[in-house]
N, C-alpha and C positions, 0 to 999 in steps of 0.2 A: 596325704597322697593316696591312701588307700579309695576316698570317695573321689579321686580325680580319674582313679584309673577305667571308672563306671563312666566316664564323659564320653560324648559321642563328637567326631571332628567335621563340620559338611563346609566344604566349599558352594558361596553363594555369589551368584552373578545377577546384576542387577545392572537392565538397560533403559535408557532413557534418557533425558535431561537429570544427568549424575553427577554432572560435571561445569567444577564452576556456581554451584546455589549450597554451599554448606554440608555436599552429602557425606565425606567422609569423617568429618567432624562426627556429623549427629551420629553415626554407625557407631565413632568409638564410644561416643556418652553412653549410648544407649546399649553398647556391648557392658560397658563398664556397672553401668545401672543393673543389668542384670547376671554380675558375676562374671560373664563369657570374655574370655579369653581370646588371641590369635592377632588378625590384621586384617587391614582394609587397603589396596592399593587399587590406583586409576590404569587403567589399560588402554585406556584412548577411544576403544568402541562401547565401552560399558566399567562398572565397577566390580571388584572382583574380593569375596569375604570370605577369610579362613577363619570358622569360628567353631570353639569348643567348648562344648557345655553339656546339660545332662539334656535328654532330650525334648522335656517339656519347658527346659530355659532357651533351646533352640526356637520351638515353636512361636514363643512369645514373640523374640528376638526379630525374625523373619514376619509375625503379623505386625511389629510396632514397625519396622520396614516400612511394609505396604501400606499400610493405615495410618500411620502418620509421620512420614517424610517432611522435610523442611518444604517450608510453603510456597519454593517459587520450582519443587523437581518436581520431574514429569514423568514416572515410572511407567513403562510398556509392558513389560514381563521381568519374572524373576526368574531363574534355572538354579535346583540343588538340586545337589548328590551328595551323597557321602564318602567320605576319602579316607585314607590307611594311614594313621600320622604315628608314626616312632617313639616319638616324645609329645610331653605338654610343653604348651605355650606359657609361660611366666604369667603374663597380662597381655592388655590390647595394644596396638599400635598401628599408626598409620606409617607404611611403610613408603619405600620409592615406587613411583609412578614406570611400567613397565608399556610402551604399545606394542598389540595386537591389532592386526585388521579384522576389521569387520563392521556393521555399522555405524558411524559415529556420532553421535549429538551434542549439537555445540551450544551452549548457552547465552543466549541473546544478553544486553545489557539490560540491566535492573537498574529500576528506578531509587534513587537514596529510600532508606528504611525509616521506619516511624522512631525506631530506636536509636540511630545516628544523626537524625537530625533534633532530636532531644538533647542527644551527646552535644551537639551543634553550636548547643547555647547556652547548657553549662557552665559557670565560671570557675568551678574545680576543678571540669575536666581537661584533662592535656590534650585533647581534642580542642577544646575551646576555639571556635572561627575558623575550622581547618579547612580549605575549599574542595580535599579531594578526601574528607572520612569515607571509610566505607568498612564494612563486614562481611562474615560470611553469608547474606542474604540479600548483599545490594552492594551495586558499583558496576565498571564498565567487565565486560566478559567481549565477547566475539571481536570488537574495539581496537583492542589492545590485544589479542591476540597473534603470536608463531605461528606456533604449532600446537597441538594434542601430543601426550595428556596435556590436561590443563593445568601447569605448574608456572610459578613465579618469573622461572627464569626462560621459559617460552612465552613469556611476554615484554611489552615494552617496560613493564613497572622491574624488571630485571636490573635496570639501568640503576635501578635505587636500593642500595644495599640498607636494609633494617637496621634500625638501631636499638640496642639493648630492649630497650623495653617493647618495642614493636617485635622483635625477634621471640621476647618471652610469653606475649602473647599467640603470635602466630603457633609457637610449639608445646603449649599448655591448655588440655582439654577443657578446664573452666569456665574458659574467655569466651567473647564473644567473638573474636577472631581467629580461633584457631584455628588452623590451617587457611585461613581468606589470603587468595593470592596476591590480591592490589592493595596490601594491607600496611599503611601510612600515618605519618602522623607530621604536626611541624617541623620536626626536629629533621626526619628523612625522605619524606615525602615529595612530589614535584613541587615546585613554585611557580605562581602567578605572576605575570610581569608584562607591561607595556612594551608594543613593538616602539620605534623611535623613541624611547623615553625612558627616565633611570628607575622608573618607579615602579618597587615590587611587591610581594605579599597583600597584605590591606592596605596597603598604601596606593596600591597600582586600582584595587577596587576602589576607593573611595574617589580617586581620579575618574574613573569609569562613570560614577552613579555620578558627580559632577558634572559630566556631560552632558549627561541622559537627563537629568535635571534641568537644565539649564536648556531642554531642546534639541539637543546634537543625536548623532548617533554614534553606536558603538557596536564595532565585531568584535563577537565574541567566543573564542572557543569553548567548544563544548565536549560530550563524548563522540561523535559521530563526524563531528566535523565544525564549520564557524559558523555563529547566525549574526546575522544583522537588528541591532536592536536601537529602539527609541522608545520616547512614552506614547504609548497611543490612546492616551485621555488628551495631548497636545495634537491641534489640527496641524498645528505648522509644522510641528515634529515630524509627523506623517507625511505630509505631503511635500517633505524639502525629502523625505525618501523614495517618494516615489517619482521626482525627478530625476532622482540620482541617482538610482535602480532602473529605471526608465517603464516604471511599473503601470503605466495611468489609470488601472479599473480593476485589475487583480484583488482577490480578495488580501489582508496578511493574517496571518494567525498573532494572536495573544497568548502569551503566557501571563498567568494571574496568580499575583503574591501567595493566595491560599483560596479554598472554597465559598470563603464567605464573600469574596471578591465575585465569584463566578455566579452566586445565586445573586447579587446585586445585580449583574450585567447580560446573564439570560435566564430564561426557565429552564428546570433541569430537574427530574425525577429522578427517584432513590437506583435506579439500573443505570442508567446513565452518570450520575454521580460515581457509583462505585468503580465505572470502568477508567473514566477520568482520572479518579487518585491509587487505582491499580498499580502493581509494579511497573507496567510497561508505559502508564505516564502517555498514552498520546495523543493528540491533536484530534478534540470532538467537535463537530459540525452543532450549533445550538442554535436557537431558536433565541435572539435578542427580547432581552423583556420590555422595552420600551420605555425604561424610566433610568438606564445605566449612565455611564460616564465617558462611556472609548468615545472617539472622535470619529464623525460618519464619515470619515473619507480613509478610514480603514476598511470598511464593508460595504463600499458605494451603493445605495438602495437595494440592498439586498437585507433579509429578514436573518439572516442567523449570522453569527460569526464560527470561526476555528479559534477553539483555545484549548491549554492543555496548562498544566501545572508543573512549579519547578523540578527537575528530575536530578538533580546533580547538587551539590553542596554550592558550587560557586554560583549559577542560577542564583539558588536562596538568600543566598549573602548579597547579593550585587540590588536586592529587594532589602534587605533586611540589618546589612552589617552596620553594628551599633557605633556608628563614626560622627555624630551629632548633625547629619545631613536631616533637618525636619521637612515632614510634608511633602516622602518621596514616592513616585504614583505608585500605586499595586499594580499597574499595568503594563506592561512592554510586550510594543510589536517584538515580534521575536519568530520572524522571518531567516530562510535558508542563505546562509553566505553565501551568493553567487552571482555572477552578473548572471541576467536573463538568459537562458540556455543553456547556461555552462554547470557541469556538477557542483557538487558543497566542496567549499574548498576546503583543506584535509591538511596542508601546512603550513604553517608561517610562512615561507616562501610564495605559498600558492593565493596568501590572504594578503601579502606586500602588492604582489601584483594585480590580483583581482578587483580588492576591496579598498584601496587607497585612495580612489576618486570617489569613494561610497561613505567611508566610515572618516569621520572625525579624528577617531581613536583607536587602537585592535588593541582587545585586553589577549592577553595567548596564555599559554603556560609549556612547561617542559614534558608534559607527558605525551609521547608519540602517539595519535593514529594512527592505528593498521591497515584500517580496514574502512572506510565511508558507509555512513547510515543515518542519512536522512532522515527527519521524523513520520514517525507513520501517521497517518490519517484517515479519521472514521467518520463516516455519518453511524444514524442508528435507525434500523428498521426492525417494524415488527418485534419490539421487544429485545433485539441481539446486535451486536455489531456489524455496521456493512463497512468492508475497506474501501476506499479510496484511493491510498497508499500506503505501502505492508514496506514498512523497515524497521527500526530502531524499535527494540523493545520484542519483536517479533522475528526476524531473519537473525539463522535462518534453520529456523524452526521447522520441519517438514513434516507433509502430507505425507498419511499412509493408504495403501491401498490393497485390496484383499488379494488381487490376482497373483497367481504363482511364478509374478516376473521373475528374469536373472540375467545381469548385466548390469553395463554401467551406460548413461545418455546424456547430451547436454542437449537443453535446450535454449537458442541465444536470446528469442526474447523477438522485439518488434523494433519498431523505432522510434518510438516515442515511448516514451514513460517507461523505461528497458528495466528491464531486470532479466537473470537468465535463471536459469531453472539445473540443479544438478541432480539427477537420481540414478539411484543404485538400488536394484532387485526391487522392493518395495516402496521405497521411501524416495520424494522427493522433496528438494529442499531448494524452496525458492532462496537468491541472492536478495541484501539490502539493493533502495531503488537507487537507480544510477540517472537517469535521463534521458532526454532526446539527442537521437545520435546527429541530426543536424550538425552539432556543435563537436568538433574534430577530440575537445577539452573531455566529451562523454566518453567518445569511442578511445580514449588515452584510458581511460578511470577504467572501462571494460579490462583492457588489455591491463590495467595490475590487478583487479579485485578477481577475473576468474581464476588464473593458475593459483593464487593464496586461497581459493576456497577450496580447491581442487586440494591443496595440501592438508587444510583443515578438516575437508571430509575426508580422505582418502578416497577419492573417487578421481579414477582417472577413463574419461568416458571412451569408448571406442564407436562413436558416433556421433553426429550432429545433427541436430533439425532447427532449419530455418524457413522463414516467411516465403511464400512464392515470389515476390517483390523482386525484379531481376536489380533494380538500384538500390536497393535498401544496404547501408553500411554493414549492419548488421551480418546480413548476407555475406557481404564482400568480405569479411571480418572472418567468419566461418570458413569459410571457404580456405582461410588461410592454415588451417590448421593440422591441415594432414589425415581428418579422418571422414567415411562417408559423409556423406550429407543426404538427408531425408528433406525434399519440400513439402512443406503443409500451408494448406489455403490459408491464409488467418483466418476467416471464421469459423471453421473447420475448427481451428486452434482452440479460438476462443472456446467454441462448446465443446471442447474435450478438454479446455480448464477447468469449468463448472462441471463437468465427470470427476474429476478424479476429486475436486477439492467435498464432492458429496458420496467418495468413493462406488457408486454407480457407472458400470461398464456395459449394461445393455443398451441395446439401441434404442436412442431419442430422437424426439421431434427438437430438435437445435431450433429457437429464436434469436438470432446471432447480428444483434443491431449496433453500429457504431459511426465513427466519420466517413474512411474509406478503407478498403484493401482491396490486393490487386486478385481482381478474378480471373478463373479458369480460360477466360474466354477473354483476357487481354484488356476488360469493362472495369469501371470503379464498383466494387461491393459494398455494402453496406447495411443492408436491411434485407438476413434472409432467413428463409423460412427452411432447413434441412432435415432431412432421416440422416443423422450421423451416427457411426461408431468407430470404437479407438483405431479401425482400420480405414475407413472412406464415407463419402458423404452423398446425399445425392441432393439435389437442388429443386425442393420440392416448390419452393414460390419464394415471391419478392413484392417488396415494394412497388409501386409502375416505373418504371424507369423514367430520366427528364436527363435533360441535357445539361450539364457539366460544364460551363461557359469560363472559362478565364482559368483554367489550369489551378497554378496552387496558392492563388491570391483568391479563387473562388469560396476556397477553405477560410479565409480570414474573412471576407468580404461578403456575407450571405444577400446584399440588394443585388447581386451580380445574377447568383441563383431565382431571386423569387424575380427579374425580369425574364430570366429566361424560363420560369415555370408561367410564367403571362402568356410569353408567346405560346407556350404547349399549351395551354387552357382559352385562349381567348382571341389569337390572332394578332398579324404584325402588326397593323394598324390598332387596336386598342390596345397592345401593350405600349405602347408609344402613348400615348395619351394617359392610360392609368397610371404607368412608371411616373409620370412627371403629376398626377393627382395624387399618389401616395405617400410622395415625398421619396422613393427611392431610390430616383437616380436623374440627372437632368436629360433634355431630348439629345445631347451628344453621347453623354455617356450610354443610355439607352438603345440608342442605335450602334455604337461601337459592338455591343452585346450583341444584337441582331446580327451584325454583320458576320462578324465570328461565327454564331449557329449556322447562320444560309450558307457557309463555305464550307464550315469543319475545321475553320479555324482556332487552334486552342481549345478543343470542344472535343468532351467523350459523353459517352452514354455512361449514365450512371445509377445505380441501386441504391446510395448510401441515404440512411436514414438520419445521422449527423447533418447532413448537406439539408435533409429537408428539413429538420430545424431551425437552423440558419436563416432557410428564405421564409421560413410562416412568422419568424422572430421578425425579422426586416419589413416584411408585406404588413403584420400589425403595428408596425411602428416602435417597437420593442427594441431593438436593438440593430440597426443597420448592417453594421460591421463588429468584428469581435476583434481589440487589444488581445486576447490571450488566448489559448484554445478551448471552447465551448461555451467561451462569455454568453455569446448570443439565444443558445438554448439554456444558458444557467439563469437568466431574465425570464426568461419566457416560463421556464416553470414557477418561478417565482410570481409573476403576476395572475398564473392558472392556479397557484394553492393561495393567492388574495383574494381570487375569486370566490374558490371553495371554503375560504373562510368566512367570505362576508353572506354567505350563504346561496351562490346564486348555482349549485349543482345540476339542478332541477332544471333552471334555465337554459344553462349551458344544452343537455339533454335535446328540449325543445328544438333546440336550433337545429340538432342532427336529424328532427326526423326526415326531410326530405331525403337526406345523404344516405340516411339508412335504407329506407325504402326501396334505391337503385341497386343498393349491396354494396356490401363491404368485400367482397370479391369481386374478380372479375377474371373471365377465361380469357388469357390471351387467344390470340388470333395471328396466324400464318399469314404473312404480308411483304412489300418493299419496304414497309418504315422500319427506318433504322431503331427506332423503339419499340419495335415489335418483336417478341423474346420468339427464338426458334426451336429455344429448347420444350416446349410445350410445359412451362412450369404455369400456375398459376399467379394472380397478381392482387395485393392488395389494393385496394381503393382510394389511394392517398393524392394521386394527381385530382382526383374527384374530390376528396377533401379540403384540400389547397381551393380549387374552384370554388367550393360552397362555401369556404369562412370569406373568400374574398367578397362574394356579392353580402353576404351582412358588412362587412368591413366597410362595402360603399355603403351601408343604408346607416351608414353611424355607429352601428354596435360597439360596444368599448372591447377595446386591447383584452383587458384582464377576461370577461367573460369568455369572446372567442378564444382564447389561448386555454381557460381551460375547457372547452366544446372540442379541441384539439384532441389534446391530451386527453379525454373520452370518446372520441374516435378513434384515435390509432390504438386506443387498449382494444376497442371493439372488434377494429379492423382484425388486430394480432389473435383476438380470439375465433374470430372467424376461419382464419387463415390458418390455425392449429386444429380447429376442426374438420376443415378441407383435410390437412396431412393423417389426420387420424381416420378421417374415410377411406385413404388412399393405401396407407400403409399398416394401419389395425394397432398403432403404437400409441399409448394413452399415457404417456408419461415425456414432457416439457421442461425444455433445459433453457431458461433466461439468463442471458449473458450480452456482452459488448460493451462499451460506454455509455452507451443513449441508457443503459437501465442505471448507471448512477444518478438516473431522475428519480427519485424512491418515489413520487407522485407517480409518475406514468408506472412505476413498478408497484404498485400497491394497487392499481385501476386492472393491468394487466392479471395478477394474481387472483385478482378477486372475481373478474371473468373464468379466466380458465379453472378456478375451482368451483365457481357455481357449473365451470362443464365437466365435473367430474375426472381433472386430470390430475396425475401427480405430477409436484412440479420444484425442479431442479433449481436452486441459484447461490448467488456466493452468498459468503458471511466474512470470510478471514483471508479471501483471495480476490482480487479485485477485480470487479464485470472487464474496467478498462483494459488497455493495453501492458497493462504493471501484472495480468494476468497470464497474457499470451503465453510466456515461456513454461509454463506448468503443462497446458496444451500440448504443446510442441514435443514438451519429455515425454509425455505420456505417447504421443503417435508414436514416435523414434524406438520408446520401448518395449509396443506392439510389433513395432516391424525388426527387430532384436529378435523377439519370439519367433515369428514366422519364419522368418531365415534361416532360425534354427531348428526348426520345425517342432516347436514346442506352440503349437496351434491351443488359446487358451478361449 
């Protein structure tokens, strides 16, 4: 006692991803490792350490903290002091979980551990085949989540009381589970089991892999929600799904037995490799190696697939469980439970009635869903990850940003590809993705996942921002909620998503390309060139405007667009004659077109740079009409990197120089034509583009070249056109964003323009260009005009 009385007592708070990845565990080991005394409790916004020891066993204590934390926590800051303690602490302990507000971070689901799935297959261990092992370093978190703190019994795995030896582990420093919330074994754990059918445990798997063997498919729950699955080394398998999905040219994603399966079936370098079998497990865009096994009517002429690795124990078993099934594929589509439009279904209930026309079989089990999380999905550019889709594994994880916000903001999101966005003072924290609200089934999924996130951050926003869009659900949804509402342009949005996710708040030149959104001016937007900042924008240039023909079948339909870009480029009578030479449309449907533009019927003016992918896709013969949203430009870049493969860059080049020559700008001009911009913005060269691939187009040139002579013009044009903004405005720093940059070819043409012009430049990595971006935007404007109100002008 005499040397205890020399100890010093500090209270330590430690904020971050603390909660839910092992951290109060490793606190006590590592208190215990070094002598130190006191307790570890969860407080809901952070963790909170009574520890006493002499002061250079403090120091230690505090750097093994920082320096090496279990490998999936995310530490922001640490706060000590020192505190007046009466008495010593006996030893350490992890104490009850107390909440405080303040900010909270909730820990995304983890992928199974390398450790537990060793456990997996052990025949000693009492783990042996168990479909839901999990530790303190892996299993479902966000998922299966109440509330904060993060304890057992504010989750669904509450429902499952521990049994003896699960209990001894979970409260025994040794283990590797001690304190792991979702912490199971067979004995108490949830069970596996056939919806219509008596069959459970391994029993109900081995039924499952019977299916899927034999060709059929099978829903299957997961953590996030149900996927639909088949072998997709079977063509028949595949394509009796995608009748029944009603899928006909979508890509699916692959899940693969293990990595060795994945370097058989594409090329994949060691950075890429590592992110794939990462904790967060998600769905990587790869480059097909040309000699694999999947059946090509999973990735219909297209050069890459999506695929990602088993992430959950039952995944692995349903490949792997040792049931005497020989010569079971390593591969299964392993596609989103849903019918086309609708969210991932999230219960049994929801997967009876969905997927019953779909699935042969629904494997389920008894652990509730809390919370829906799609899988995320990444291309890879430049060396780092690019999103596509930010859920599972990732939400919801938030962006920080350095300004001295205070408040709280929701952002709803868009209407396609929705996610909403919650932030408080500094942090915002995108929602797992939810979908297009088209579908009544997404705007339902909204209305349970925001107020449960709302509980899980503690963030209750005293504002809203929504899309200008006067019909957007979304909107209409906001609106219901009782608190202001902020409108923001979407692409306004978009480039103050790629602000905040690159924490940069000065003003940018915004390149903000995508399908559509609804302009200022009542026009479809699409492709524009802005001086934004977190407060307003101004509308420095566009695209050339074209006419809009057939409403929102022109969106699916891009021959509808590239006859009505005929008539803007060449007049009524040769589009009439070309339409019917290029194969795009016959002379009635052709003329029905026409008719529409000479009235105004069904017909707006439009900026989107989406749309005019669509029709260059269709005019080259690429893709007429698009099954899905962006099929039609997702061919077209794909035939412009065949190009650039087979080496014809240089070619491509050649073809532009007339096009160059007239300029890749052009000043509007004050006029009656209803395509003549009045706001005196400038215009990129793109109807002039359009024109000039057309006449190689007549002289024969092939598809693949022109497509990518394309896609080297419009990077030209865009660099041209951020030149123009930076004459204008003196701002040499460029913010890429929208969906058109989920083209990493046109975004790698783009980049490499604008940095041979000496600009800095802005774009996503972990937030996605698309619409799955919007609502990060939208929190960020809502939390600038927060400030302003308040008159905290930052």
């Amino acid at each position: 006692m005499t040397e205890k009385t020399t100890w010093q007592t500090s209270r330590i708070r430690i904020f971050g991803i603390v909660q839910g990845v092992g951290f109060r565990p490793f606190v006590s080991r590592t208190a215990d490792t070094l002598g130190i005394t006191g307790n570890v409790c969860n407080k809901g916004s952070y963790v909170e350490v009574r520890a006493q020891g002499t002061k250079q066993s403090l120091q230690e204590f505090i750097r093994t903290i920082e320096e090496e934390p279990p490998e999936r926590a995310v530490i922001l800051k640490i706060l000590q002091d020192s505190v007046e303690e009466t008495s010593s602490f006996p030893d350490f302990q992890i104490i009850e979980s107390a909440h405080e507000s303040g900010d909270v971070f909730v820990s995304p689901d983890i992928a199974i551990c390398p450790k537990c799935r060793a456990e997996l297959f052990e025949k000693t261990d009492r783990r042996y085949l168990h479909p839901f092992i999990n530790c303190t370093s892996c299993g479902p978190r966000l998922t299966i989540l109440d509330a904060m703190p993060y304890d057992r019994e504010r989750t669904s795995m509450g429902a499952f009381p521990m049994c003896d030896e699960c209990s001894f582990e979970y409260t025994h420093t040794e283990t590797r589970r001690y304190d792991a919330q979702p912490v199971c074994c067979n004995n108490c754990g949830p069970r596996v089991f056939l919806l219509d059918g008596d069959e459970r445990d391994h029993a109900a798997i081995t039924s499952a892999r019977r299916v899927l063997q034999a060709g059929g498919i099978v829903a299957v729950k997961g953590i996030g929600g149900f996927h639909l699955a088949c072998d997709a080394k079977s063509e028949g398998a595949v394509r009796k799904l995608r009748e029944r999905k009603h899928r006909p040219q979508k890509p699916f994603a692959v899940m693969m037995r293990d990595p060795n399966a994945v370097r058989r079936e594409c090329r994949i370098n060691s950075e890429e490799e590592a992110h794939l079998d990462n904790h967060q497990k998600p769905i990587l865009l790869l480059p097909k190696s040309g000699c694999g096994e999947i059946a090509a009517s999973v990735a219909p002429d297209l050069p890459s697939l999506g695929v990602m690795l088993p992430y959950t124990p039952l995944h692995i078993l349903l490949f792997s469980l040792p049931d005497g099934l020989e010569d079971f594929t390593d591969c299964l589509v392993m596609t989103s439970g849903n019918p086309t439009g609708a969210p991932i279904c999230r219960t049994d209930e929801d997967a009876v009635e969905a997927l019953s026309s779909i699935a042969d079989l629904i494997l389920s089990h008894d652990r509730e869903i809390r919370l829906r999380a799609d899988d995320t999905v990444m291309d890879f550019f430049d060396g780092a990850p690019y999103m596509i889709r930010r859920s599972r594994g990732y939400a919801p994880l938030p962006l920080m940003v350095s300004a001295e916000f205070q408040g709280s903001v929701l952002g709803i999101g868009g209407e396609l590809k929705n996610t909403f966005c919650l932030a408080k003072n500094t942090l915002f924290y995108p929602s797992p993705y939810l979908g297009d609200m088209s579908d009544l089934r997404t705007l339902q999924a909204l209305r349970q996942a925001l107020p449960r996130m709302e509980r899980l951050l503690a963030i209750s926003p005293t504002a809203v921002a929504v899309d200008l869009h006067p019909r957007y659900e979304t909107r209409r949804f906001a609106e219901t909620l009782g608190l202001p509402v902020f409108k923001v342009q979407h692409h306004h949005a978009h480039i103050l998503s790629v602000m905040a996710e690159n924490d940069y708040l000065d003003p940018v030149i915004g390149v903000s390309f995508d399908g559509t959104g609804y302009g200022t001016d009542e026009t479809i937007w699409g492709g524009e060139i802005m001086l934004a900042t977190t407060r307003d924008f101004l509308r420095l240039g566009s695209i050339a405007p074209f006419f809009h023909v057939g409403g929102d079948l022109a969106s699916r339909e891009g021959w509808r667009l590239a006859v009505s870009l005929l008539h803007s480029v060449c007049g009524t009578k040769d589009a009439v004659s070309l339409s019917q030479k290029l194969g795009l449309a016959t002379e009635k449907e052709t003329s029905s077109i026409l008719f529409q533009r000479e009235h105004g019927l069904n017909t707006m003016v439009s900026t989107s740079a989406g749309r005019l992918f669509d029709a260059v896709s269709a005019m080259l013969g690429i893709r007429r009409f698009s099954t899905y949203e962006g099929e039609a430009a997702v061919y077209l870049q794909s035939a412009a990197e065949a190009a650039e493969k087979d080496g014809k860059a240089f070619q491509a080049d050649a073809l532009l120089s007339d096009w160059k020559a007239s300029g890749a700008i052009e000043k509007a001009k004050a006029g009656s034509d209803p395509l003549t911009p009045l706001d005196g913005r400038f215009l990129l060269s793109s109807n002039n583009l359009f024109r000039h691939l057309l006449q190689h187009r007549l002289q024969k040139e092939p598809s693949d070249l022109l497509s990518l002579a394309f896609h080297q013009g419009f990077a030209a044009a865009i660099g041209a056109a951020c030149r123009k903004a930076r004459e204008i405005t003196g701002c040499g720093t460029a913010a890429l964003t929208g969906g058109v940059f989920q083209n990493t070819l046109l975004l790698r043409l783009t980049q490499k323009t604008l940095e041979n012009d000496g600009f800095r430049i802005l774009r996503h990595s972990l937030i996605p260009p698309n619409d799955g971006g919007l609502a990060v935007g939208q929190a960020l404007f809502a939390m600038q005009r927060l400030q302003d109100e308040d008159g905290n002008d930052n």
